[in-house]
C-alpha positions as CSV (number, residue, x, y, z in Angstrom):
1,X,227.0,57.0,233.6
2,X,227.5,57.8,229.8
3,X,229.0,54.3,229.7
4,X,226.2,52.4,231.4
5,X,223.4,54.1,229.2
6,X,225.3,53.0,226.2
7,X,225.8,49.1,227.3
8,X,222.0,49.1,228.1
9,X,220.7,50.5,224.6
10,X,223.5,48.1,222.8
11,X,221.7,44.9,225.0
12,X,218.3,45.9,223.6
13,X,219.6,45.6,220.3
14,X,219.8,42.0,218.4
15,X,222.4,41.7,215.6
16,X,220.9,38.8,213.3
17,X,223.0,37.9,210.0
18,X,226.1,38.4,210.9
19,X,227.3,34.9,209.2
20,X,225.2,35.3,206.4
21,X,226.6,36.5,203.1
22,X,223.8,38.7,201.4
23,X,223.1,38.2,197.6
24,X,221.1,39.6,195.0
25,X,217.5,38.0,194.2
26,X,218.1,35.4,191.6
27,X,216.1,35.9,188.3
28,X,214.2,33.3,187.2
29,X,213.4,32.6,183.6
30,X,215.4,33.9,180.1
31,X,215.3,37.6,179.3
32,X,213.2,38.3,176.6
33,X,214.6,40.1,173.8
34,X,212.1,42.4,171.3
35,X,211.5,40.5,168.6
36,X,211.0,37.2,170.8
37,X,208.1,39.2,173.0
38,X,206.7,40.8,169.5
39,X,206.6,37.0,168.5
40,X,204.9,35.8,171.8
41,X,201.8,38.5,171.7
42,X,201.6,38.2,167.9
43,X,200.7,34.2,168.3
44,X,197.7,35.4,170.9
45,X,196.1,37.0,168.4
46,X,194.2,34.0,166.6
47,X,193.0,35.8,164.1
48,X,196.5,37.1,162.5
49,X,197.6,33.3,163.7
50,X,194.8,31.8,161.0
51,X,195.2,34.5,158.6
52,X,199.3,33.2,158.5
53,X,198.3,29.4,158.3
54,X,195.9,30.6,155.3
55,X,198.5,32.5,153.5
56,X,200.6,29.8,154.0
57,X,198.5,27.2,152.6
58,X,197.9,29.5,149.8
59,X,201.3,30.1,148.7
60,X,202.1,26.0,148.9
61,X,199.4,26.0,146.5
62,X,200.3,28.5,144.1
63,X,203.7,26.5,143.8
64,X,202.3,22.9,143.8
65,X,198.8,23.4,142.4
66,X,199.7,23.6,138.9
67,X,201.4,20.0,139.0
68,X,198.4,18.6,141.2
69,X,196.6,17.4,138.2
70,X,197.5,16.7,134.4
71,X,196.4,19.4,132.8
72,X,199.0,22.5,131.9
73,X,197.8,25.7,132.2
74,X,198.2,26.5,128.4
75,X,196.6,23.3,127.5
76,X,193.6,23.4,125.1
77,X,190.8,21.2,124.6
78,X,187.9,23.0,121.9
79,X,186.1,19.5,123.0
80,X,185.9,20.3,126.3
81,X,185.0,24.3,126.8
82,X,183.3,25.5,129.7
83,X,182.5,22.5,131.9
84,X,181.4,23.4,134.3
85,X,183.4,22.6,137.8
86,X,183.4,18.8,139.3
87,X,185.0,17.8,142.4
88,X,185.4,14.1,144.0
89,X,183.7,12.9,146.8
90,X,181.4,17.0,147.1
91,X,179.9,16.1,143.6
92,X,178.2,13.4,145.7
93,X,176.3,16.2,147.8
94,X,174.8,17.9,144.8
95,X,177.4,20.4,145.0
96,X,180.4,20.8,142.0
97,X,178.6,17.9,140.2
98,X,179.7,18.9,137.3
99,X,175.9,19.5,135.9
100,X,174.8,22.7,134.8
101,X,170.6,24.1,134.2
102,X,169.6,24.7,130.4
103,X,166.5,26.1,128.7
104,X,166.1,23.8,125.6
105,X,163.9,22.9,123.4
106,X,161.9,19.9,124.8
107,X,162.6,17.6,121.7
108,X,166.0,17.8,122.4
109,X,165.7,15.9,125.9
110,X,165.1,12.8,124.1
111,X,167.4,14.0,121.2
112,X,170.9,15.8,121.4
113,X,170.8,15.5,125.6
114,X,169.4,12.2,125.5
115,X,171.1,10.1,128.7
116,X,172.7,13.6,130.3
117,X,169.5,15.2,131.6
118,X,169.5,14.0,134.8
119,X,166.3,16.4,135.8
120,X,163.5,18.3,134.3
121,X,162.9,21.4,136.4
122,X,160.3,23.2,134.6
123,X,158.3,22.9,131.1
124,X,156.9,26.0,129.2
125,X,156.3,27.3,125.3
126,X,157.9,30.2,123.9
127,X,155.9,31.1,120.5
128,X,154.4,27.9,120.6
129,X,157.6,26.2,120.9
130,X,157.6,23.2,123.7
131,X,160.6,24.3,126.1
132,X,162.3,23.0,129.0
133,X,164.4,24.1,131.7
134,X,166.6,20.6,132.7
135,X,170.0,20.2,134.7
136,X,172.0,18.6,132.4
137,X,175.0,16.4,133.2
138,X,177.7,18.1,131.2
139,X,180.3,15.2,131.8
140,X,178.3,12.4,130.4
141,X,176.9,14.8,127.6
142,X,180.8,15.1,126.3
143,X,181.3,12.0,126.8
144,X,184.4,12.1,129.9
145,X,182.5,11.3,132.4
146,X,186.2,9.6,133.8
147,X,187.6,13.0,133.7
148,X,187.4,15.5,136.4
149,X,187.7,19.3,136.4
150,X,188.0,20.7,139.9
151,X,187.4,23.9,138.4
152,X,185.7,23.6,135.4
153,X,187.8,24.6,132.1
154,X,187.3,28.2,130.4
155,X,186.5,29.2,126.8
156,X,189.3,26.9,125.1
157,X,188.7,24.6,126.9
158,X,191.3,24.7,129.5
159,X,191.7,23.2,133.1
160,X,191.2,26.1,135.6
161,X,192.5,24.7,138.8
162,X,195.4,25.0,136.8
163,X,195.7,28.5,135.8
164,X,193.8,30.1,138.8
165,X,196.9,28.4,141.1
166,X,199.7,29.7,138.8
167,X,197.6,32.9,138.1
168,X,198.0,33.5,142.0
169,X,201.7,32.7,141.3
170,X,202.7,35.0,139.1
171,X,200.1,38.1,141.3
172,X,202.1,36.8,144.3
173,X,205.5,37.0,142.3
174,X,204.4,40.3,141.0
175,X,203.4,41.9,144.3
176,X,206.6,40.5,146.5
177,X,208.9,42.0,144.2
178,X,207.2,45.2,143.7
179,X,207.1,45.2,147.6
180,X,210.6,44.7,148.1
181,X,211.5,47.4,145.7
182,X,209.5,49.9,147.4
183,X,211.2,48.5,151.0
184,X,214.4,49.1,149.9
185,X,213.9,52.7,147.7
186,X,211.5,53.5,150.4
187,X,214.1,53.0,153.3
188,X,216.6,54.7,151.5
189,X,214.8,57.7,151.2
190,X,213.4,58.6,154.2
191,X,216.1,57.1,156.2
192,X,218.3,60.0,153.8
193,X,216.0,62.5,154.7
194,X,215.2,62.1,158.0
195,X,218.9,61.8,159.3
196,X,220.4,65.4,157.5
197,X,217.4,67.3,157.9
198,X,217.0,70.4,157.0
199,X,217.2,71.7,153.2
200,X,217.9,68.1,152.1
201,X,215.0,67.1,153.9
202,X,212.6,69.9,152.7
203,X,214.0,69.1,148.9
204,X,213.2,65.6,148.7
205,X,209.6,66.3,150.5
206,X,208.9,68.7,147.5
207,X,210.2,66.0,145.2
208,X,207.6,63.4,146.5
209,X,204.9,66.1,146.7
210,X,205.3,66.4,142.8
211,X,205.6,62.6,142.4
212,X,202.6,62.3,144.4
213,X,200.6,65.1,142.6
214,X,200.6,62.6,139.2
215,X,197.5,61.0,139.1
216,X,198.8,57.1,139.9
217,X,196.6,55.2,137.4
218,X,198.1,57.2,134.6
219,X,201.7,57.3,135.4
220,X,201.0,53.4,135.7
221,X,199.0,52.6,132.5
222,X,202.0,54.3,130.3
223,X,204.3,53.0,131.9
224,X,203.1,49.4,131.0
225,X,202.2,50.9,127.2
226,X,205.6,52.0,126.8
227,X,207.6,48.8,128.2
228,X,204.8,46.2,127.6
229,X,202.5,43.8,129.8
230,X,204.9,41.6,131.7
231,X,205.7,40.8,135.1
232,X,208.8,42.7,135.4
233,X,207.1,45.9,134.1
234,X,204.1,45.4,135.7
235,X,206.2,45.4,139.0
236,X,207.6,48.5,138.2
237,X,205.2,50.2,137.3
238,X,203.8,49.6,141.1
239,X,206.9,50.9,142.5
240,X,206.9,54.4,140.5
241,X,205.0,56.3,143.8
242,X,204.3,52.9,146.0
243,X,207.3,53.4,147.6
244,X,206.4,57.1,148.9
245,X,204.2,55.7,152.3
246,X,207.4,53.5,153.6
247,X,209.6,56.8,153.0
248,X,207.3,59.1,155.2
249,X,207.0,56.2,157.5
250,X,210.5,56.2,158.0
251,X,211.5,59.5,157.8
252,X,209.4,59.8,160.9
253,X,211.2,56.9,162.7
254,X,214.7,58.9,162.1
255,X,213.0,62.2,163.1
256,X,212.1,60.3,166.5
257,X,215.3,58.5,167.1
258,X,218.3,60.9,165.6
259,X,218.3,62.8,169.1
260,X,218.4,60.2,171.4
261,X,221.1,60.0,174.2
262,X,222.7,56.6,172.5
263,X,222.7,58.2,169.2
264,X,224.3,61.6,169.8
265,X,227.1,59.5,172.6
266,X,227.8,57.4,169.5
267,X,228.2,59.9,167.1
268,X,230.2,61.6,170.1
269,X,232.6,58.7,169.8
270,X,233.0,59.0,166.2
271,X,230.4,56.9,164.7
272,X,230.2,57.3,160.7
273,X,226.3,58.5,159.7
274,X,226.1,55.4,157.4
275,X,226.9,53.5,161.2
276,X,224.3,55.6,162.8
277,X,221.8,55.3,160.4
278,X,221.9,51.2,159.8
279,X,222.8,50.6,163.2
280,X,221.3,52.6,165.5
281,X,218.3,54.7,164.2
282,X,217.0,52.2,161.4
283,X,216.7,48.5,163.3
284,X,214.3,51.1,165.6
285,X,212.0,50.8,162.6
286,X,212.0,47.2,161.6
287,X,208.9,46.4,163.2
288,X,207.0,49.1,161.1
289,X,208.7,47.8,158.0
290,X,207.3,44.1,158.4
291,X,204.0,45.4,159.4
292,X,204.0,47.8,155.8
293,X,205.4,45.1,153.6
294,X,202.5,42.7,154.8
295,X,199.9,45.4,154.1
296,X,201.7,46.2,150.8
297,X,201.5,42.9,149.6
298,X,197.5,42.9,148.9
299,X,197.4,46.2,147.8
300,X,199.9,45.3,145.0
301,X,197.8,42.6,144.1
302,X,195.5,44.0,143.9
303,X,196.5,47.1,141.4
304,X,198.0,43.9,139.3
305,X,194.3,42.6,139.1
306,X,192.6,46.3,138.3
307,X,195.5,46.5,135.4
308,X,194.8,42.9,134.1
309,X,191.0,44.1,134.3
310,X,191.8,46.6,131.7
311,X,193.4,45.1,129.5
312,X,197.0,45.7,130.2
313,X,198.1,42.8,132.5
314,X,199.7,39.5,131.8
315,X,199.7,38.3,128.4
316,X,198.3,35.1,127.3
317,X,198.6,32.5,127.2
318,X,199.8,33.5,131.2
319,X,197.2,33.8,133.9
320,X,197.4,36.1,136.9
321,X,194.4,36.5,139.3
322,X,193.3,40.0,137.2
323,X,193.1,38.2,134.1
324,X,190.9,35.8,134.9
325,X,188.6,37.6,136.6
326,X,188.8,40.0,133.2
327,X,188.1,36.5,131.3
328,X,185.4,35.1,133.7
329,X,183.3,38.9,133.9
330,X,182.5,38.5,130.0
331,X,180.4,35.2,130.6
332,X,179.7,35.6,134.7
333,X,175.8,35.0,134.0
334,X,176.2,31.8,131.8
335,X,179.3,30.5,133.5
336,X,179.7,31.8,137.0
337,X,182.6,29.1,137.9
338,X,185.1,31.4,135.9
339,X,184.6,34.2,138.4
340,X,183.5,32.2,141.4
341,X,187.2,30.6,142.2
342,X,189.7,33.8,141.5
343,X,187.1,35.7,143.6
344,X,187.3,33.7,146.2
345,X,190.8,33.2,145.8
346,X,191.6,37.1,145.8
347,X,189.0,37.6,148.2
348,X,191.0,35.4,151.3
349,X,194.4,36.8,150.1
350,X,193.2,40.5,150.8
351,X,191.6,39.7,154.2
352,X,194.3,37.2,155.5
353,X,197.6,40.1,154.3
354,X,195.1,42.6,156.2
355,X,194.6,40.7,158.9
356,X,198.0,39.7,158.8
357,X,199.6,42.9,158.8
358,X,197.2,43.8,161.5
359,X,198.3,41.4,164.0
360,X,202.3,42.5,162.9
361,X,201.3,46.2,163.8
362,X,200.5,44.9,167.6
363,X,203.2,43.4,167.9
364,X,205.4,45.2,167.0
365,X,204.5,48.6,169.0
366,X,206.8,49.0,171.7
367,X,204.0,50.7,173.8
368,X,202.8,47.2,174.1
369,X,206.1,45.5,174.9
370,X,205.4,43.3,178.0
371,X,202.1,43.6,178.1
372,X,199.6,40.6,178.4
């Protein structure tokens, strides 16, 4: 009986892949590392995408711009100060035509700006004095009306595309390497004091506090008295407390990571702290060290304009950004071209490294990591 009640449940069973060999799903498509899907959800952000193609651009300028044209960026003209900015082919739309509006005296239309006043805007009489207010066309009033100053030329007479391009130069020289001296001692440090812990890490927290408590601007300002204006002081004198944000940043990263379970099975297996730290704990932070070095990058340049500004920047006859803005504020009213371009200039380069920096700051954040 037992028999026959087993042979009738077997035939209501059906066995089905018996021949078959059973595998695992294949995957399709590569595995997609970190830094590659960082990479792919930075280049869907468009703006941080155009803010890179605009730093870019700047930077190929600040190297080639200075040899774009004949001038050198210490060369003087006493002929030729002040002209006012003229640019091929836009000149033609009324726009960096190289003219400039005077008030003279009307007798001097037909006399010392005879053939350059291309328009008489206004007439009036100051103390019975017949006036004028004219656009005058500076080029043909000098006589180089073949020559062309994209940017007009400053007090001595000078070509200003020149300068402004190795100006941003030597801010962009000064603010990478004062960046990458705060990376490094700022690495150090916290990496240091987040590992050990403890009293080391409540000593060298005091020891910032007190670096931190010295008003900034004055540490920096005799620091450049003492060495001299320059761009290797300069950059130093940025990294005396600049480095202090990367430190905490990273100090934090350690404080986050040192008790994971891969860390404390490496150090199980006899792992030196100089492996643990480089190896293990610290690549954890790389994306927040990209994303602070891009931030840190306009703020440096920005403390190397506010010292120029002052007086203690570069030196002549070298031009940063700072300096001429400094140069261009003493005669913004009569000749506004002066400030116009390093404005602009320092203007983009703060709003592209921001924009920059946030785009890095997305991409790198692990919560995001697959995300769409």
């Amino acid at each position: 009986m037992k028999n026959n009640t087993k042979k009738n449940i077997e035939n209501k069973f059906e066995f089905i892949q018996l021949d078959e060999i059973l595998k695992d799903e294949k995957f399709e498509g590569e595995a997609i590392g970190f830094f590659k899907d960082a990479m792919i959800r930075f280049r869907k952000n468009k703006a941080s995408v155009t803010s890179f193609v605009i730093i870019s651009f700047l930077v190929f300028m600040a190297i080639f711009g200075p040899m774009m044209n004949e001038y050198g960026f210490k060369e003087q003209n006493l002929k030729l100060t002040l002209m006012p900015a003229r640019i091929p082919i836009i000149e033609k739309m009324g726009v960096f035509d190289g003219t400039k509006v005077m008030n003279i005296s009307k007798d001097n239309i037909e006399g010392k700006y005879k053939g350059a006043v291309l328009q008489v805007i206004k007439e009036y009489k100051v103390k019975d004095r017949e006036m004028a207010t004219v656009k005058v066309d500076m080029y043909k009033y000098k006589e180089v009306k073949d020559k062309y100053f994209w940017f007009g030329t400053d007090s001595l007479g000078r070509d200003q595309w020149t300068r402004l391009w190795r100006g941003t130069r030597i801010s962009l020289i000064i603010s990478v390497i004062a960046m990458s001296v705060n990376i490094v001692i700022g690495v150090v440090y916290g990496a240091i004091s987040g590992y050990y812990g403890g009293l080391v890490d409540l000593g060298m927290q005091r020891f910032i506090e007190v670096l931190n408590g010295i008003p900034f601007l004055v540490v920096i300002i005799l620091f450049v008295l003492y060495y001299g204006p320059g761009i290797i002081p300069i950059a130093l004198a940025l990294c005396l407390t600049g480095w202090i944000g990367m430190s905490r940043m990273i100090r934090a990263q350690f404080y986050k990571y040192k008790g994971m379970e891969y860390v404390l099975a490496s150090r199980t297996l006899g792992a030196t702290d100089r492996t643990l730290i480089f190896r293990h704990i610290l690549p954890n932070a790389f994306g927040i060290i990209i994303t602070m070095s891009a931030l840190a990058i306009p703020g440096a340049i920005f403390q190397e304009s506010f010292l120029a500004y002052i007086g203690l920047g570069i030196q002549a006859p070298e031009p940063s950004i700072g300096v001429l803005l400094a140069e261009g504020q003493l005669v913004l009213l009569e000749y506004p071209h002066l400030t116009i371009f390093p404005a602009l200039v320092i203007s983009i380069l703060m709003i592209s490294f921001n924009l920059l920096g946030n785009g890095l700051r997305d991409a790198f954040d692990p919560t995001l990591r697959g995300q769409e």
